[in-house]
Structures are given as structure tokens and as C-alpha cells.
N, C-alpha and C positions, 0 to 999 in steps of 0.2 A: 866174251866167249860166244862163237855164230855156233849153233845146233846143226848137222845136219839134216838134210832133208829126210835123210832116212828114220832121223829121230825122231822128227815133226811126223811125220807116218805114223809112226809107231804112235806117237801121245794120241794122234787121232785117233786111230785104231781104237786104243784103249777107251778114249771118249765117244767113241762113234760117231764121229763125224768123217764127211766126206770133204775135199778139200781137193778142188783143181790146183794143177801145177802153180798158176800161178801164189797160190792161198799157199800153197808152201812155202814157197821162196820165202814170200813176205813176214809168216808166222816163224820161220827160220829166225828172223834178223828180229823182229818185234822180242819172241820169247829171248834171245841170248842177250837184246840189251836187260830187258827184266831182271836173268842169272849176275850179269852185271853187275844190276844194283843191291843186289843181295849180295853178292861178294863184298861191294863198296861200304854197304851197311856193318860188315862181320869186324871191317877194321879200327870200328868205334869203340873203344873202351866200355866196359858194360859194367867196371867198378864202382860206381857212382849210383847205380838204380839197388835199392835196395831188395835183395831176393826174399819173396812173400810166395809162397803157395796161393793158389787159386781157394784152395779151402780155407784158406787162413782170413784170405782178403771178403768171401763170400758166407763166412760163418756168424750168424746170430741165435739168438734163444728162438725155442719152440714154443712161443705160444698161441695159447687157443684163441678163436678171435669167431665170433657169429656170422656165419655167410648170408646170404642174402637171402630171403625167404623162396621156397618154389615156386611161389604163385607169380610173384613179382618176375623172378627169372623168366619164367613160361610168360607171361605178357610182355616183353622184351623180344620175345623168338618171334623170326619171321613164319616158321611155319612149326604145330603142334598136334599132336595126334594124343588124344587122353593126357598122359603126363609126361610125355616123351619128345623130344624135338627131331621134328623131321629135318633131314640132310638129303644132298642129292645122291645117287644112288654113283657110285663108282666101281668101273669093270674095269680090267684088264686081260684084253684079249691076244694080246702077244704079237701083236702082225703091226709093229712096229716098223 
């Protein structure tokens, strides 16, 4: 299945990206072989894998267990103010 170009637009768009004519074309025929293989994949039989929740596969007991002591933690940190670990400071000024 080839995308059009108008489609390929469009996903940019939504991603924000900018895309010369050519980067269309190309992301045209790249993405619809991709749609392809997902098609290709859908025709496999999926009787055989047994259906498991995600909850089911990632569920254990809660138990309690000693973390590691503060001191110990804070000597590990690159950088520490009293008992607090310093991080770099992060803006978002919008003029993307």
C-alpha cells in the first residue's frame, strides 16, 4: 500500500517535521512498505501464543524490602545541596 503524499504531509504535520519534496516521495514508499508488513504480519495465525494480560504476566507480591540508606544514596550523587540532590535546571520557553 504506497501513502500519498498528501498523507505523508499530513503525518508530518502532526509530527512537526519539515520534509522537502523529495523526503516525501521517499517517506511515501518507505512508510507504505512498513503498512505492508503489518498487513503481512496480520495473516499469521495468532491461535498458538497463549492470551496473557499484561497484568497477569507482570503481577508479584508486595513485599517490603530496605532501601538503601540516605547517606550512602547522597555520596553516589553527582551533585548535593544539605540533603537534596541537585539536577540541571529545565526551561521551556516555547520558541521551538
Amino acid at each position: 500500500m504506497r501513502l500519498s503524499v498528501d498523507e505523508v504531509r499530513k503525518i508530518a504535520r502532526l509530527a512537526r517535521l519539515r520534509l522537502s519534496p523529495e523526503e516525501e516521495e521517499t517517506f511515501a514508499a518507505q512508510l507504505g512498505q512498513i503498512i505492508d508488513y503489518f498487513d503481512h504480519l496480520s495473516e499469521y495465525p495468532s491461535g498458538a501464543i497463549e492470551d496473557r494480560s499484561v497484568s497477569e504476566t507482570l503481577e508479584r507480591d508486595d513485599v517490603h524490602r530496605v532501601s538503601m540508606p540516605q547517606e550512602d544514596f547522597l555520596n553516589n550523587a553527582p551533585s548535593v545541596r544539605s540533603s537534596f540532590l541537585l539536577v540541571p535546571q529545565v526551561k521551556v520557553t516555547g520558541d521551538d
